[in-house]
C-alpha positions in Angstrom: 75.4 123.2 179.6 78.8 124.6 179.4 80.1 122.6 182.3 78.7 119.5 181.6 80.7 116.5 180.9 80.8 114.9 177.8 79.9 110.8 178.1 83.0 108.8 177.6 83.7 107.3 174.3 82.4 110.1 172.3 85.5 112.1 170.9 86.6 112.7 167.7 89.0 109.4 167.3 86.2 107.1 168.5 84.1 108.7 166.5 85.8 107.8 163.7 86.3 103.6 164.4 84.6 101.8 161.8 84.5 104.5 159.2 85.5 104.2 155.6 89.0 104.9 155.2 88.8 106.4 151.5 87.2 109.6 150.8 85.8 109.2 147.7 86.1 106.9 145.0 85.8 106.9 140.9 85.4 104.2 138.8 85.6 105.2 135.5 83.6 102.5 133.1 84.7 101.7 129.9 82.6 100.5 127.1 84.1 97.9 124.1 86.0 100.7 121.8 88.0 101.8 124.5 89.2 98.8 125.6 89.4 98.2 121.6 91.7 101.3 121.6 94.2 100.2 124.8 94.0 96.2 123.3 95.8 97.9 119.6 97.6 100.2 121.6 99.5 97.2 123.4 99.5 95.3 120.2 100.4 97.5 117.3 100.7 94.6 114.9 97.4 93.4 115.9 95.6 95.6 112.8 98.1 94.6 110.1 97.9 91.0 111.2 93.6 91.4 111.0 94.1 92.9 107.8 96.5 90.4 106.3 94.3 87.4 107.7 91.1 89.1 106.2 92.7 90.0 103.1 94.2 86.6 102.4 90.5 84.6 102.8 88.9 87.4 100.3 91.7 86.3 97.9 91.4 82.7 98.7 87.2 82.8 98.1 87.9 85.0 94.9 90.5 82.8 92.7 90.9 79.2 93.8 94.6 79.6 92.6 95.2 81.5 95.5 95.5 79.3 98.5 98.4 77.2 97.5 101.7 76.4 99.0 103.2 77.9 95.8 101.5 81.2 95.5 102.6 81.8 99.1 106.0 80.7 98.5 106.0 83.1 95.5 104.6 86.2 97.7 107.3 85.2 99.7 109.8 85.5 97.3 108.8 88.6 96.0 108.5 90.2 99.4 112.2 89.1 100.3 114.3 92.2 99.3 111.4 94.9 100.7 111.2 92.9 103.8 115.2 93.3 104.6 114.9 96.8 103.6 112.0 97.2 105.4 113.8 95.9 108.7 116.5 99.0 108.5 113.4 101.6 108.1 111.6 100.1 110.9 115.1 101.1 112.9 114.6 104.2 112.0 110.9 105.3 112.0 111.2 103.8 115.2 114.0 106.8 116.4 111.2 109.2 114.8 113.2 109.4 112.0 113.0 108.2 108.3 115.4 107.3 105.8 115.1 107.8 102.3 118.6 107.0 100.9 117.7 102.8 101.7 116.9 101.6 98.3 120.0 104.0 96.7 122.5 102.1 99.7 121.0 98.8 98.8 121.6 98.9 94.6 124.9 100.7 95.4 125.9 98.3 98.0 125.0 95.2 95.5 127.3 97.1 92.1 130.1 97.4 94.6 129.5 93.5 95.3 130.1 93.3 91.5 132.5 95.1 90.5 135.2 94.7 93.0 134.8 91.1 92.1 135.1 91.6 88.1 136.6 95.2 87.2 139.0 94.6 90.4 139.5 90.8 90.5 138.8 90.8 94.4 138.0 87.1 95.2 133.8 87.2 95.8 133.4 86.5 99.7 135.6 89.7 100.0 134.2 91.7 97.5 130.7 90.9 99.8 132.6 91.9 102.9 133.5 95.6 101.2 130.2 95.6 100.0 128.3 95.0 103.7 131.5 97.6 104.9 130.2 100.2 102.2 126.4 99.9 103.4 127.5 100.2 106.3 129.5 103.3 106.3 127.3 105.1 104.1 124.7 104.1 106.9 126.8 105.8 109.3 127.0 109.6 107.3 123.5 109.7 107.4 123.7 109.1 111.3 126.6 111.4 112.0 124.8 114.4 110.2 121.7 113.7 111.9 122.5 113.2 115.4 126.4 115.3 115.3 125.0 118.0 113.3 121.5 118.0 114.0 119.8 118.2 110.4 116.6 117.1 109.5 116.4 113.4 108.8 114.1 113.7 106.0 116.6 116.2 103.9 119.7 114.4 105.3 118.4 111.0 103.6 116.8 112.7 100.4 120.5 114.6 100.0 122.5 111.3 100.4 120.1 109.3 98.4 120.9 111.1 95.3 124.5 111.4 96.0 124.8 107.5 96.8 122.6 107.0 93.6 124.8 109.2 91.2 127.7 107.4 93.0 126.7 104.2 91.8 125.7 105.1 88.3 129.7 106.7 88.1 131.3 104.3 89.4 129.6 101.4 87.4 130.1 103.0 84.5 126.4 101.9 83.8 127.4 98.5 83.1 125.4 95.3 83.7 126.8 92.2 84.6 125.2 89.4 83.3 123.7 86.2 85.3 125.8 83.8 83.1 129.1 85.9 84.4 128.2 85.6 88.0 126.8 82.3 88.2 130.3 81.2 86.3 133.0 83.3 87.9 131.8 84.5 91.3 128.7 82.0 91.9 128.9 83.7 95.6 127.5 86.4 94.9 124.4 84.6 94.1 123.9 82.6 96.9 120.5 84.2 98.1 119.2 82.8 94.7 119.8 79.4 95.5 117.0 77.0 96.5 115.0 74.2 98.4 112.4 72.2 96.9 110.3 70.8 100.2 107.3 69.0 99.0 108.1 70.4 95.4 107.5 74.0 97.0 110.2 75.9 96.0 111.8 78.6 98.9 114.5 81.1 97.9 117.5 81.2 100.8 116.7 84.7 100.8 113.4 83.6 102.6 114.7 82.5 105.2 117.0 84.8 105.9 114.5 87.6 105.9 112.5 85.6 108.3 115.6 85.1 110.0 116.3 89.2 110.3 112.9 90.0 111.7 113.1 87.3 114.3 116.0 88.6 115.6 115.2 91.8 115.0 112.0 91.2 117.2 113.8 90.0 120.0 116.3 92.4 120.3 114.1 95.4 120.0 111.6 94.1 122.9 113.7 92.1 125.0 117.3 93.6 125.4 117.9 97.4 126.8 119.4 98.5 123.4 116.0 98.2 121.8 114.1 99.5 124.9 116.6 102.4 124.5 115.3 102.6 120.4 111.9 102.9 121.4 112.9 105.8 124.3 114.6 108.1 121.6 111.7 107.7 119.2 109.1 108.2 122.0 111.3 111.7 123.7 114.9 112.2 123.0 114.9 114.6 125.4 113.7 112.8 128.3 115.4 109.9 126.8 118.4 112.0 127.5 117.9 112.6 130.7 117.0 109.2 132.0 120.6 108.5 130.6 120.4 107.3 127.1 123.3 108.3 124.7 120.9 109.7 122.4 123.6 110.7 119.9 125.5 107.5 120.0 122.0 105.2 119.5 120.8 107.4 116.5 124.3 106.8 114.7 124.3 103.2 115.8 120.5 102.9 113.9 121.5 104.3 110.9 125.1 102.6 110.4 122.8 99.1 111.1 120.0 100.4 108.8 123.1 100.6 106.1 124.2 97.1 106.8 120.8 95.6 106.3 120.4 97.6 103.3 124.0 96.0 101.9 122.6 92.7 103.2 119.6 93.4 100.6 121.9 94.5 97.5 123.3 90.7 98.4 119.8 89.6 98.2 119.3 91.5 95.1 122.1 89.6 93.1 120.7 86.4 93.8 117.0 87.5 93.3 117.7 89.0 89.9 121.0 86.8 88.8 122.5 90.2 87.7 124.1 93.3 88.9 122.5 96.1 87.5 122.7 99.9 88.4 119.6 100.3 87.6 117.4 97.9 89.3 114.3 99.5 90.1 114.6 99.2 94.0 117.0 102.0 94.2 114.1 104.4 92.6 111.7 102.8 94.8 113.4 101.2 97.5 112.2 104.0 100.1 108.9 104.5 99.2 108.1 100.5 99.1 110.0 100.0 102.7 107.8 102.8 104.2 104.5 101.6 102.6 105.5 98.3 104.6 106.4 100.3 108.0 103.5 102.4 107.5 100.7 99.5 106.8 102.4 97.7 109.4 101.3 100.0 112.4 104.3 101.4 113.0 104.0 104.9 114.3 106.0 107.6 111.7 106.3 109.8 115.1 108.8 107.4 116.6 108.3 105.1 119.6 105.7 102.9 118.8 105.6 99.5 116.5 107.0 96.4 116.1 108.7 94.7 113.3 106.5 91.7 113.5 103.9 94.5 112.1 106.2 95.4 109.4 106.6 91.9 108.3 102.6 91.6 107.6 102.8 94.9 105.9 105.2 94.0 103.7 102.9 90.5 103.6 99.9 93.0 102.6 101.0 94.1 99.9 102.6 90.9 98.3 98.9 89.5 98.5 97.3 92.2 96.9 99.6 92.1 94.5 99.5 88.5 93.5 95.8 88.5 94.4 94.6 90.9 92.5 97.0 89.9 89.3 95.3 86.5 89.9 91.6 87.4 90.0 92.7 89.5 86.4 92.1 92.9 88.0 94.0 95.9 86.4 97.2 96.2 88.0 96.5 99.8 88.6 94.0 99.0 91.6 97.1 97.8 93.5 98.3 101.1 93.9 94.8 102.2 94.6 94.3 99.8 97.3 97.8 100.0 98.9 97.1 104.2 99.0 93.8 103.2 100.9 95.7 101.2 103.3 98.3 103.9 104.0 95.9 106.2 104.8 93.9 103.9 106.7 96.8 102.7 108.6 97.9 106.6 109.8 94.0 107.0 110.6 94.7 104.5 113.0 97.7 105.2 114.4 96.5 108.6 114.9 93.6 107.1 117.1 95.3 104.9 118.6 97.6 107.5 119.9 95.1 109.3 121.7 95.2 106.9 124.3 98.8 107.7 125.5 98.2 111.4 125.4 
């Protein structure tokens, strides 16, 4: 009845002493390939470093040549100049940009290296210091018309590689100068060239300073706020912006450093080829071999995501199918064949990889 009294102990609040405090709960399972997925996306290296271990015991089963100390010293070697330029495009890929002037700033960087030292007669360390400068600064015009002007990287970089190519074709005059000049005059400029013999294994200086760059590189990208602040403009300027980030100031501050290690390579160069040469191939195919390197390296071309560890084995990639192939006596044309395979392997990837963040 209406007037009855309800037994104490029964209202709402004790009625609800005991109970489960959470609504309703979903546990979302995941099976092996998703967990695959969020395991590369944390570790973008992880596939180039599978495909570099996997590719390096087909080799070694396929030509017993392969697995020596000096076939890996001489990938090494070979890998030495890509792997410096290859640090500079990592910089920028990771901005979501791309720059395609490298190879043009390295050869041009290397000619000014020479002749300041024997047109000019500017002692050699100097001549090396204007050289570095030069890289540099032509570095930092590709940055101040991206970011100050906001033009495309892409055209920027194909604009300024031209220019800074025909540049260094006028200003050289087209002249080469010779090993025997260099190694008797300014023996400087060849110091990349030089040498240690550990266990008769011979290991160019230039080696170790490449190793020495991406270590660095590595650290300073993952572990200090100027690379976190890399990895935010790549990822979204915008928001980048907005959180505080000098967008404008880190873009040209990528670029002028991509110069500089491009310069640092047209140093390498000298030493790796004795000469200086205006037309040493790496300026024709300086960008596209730095990229192949990024690319097979799981760094993302959309900016944000990668590591230059993951360059490194990219670059590593393709000095082993390279000597691998030349050693099993495979036409060199299948090098080209299988490094195209990888790219488009690696951006295959990359793409499904990135479904996981969106």
């Amino acid at each position: 009845m209406a007037n009855e009294k309800q037994p104490v102990g029964t209202n709402f609040e004790d009625g609800l002493q005991g109970a489960a405090e959470n609504v309703a709960e979903f546990h979302a399972t995941e099976g092996p390939l998703k967990k695959l997925q969020h395991w590369l996306h944390q570790t973008p290296s992880a596939v180039p470093m599978i495909v570099l271990i996997a590719s390096v015991i087909v080799f070694a089963l396929l030509s017993d040549n392969f697995f020596r100390a000096t076939t890996m010293s001489t990938i090494l070697q070979q890998i030495a100049i890509v792997g410096i330029i290859g640090c500079a495009q990592t910089l920028v890929i990771l901005t979501a940009g791309i720059d395609l002037s490298v190879g043009a700033i390295a050869v041009f960087s290397s000619v000014l290296m020479g002749q300041l030292t024997f047109r000019f007669g500017i002692p050699a360390p100097a001549a090396i210091a204007l050289g570095l400068a030069a890289g540099a600064a032509m570095g930092a015009i590709n940055g101040l018309l991206i970011s100050r002007l906001k033009l495309p990287p892409f055209i920027v970089t194909l604009g300024t590689w031209q220019i800074y190519l025909a540049a260094n074709f006028i200003f050289s005059q087209n002249e080469t100068i010779r090993s025997r000049e260099i190694g008797e005059q300014a023996p400087a400029l060849q110091f990349w060239g030089l040498s240690i013999e550990p266990g008769g294994v011979k290991v160019l200086y230039a080696v170790f300073l490449m190793i020495a760059l991406v270590a660095v590189m590595s650290y300073v990208l993952r572990q200090t706020a100027w690379g976190r602040h890399v990895y935010a403009v790549g990822d979204d300027a915008e928001a980048a912006q907005l959180a505080g980030v000098q967008t404008k100031r880190m873009v040209l501050q990528v670029y002028t450093l991509a110069g500089l290690f491009c310069a640092i390579a047209g140093w390498v160069m000298i030493g790796r080829f004795g000469s200086v040469s205006p037309t040493a191939s790496t300026g024709q195919l300086g960008n596209i071999q730095s990229i192949t390197a990024v690319v097979i390296g799981g760094i993302s071309l959309f900016g944000g995501r990668g590591s230059i560890i993951g360059m490194f084995f990219g670059a590593l990639i393709v000095g082993v199918f390279e000597m691998g192939l030349r050693l099993v006596g495979t036409d060199p044309q299948w090098t080209f064949f299988l490094i195209g395979v990888l790219i488009i392997f690696a951006v295959a990837v990359d793409q499904w990889i990135r479904k996981v963040s969106s």
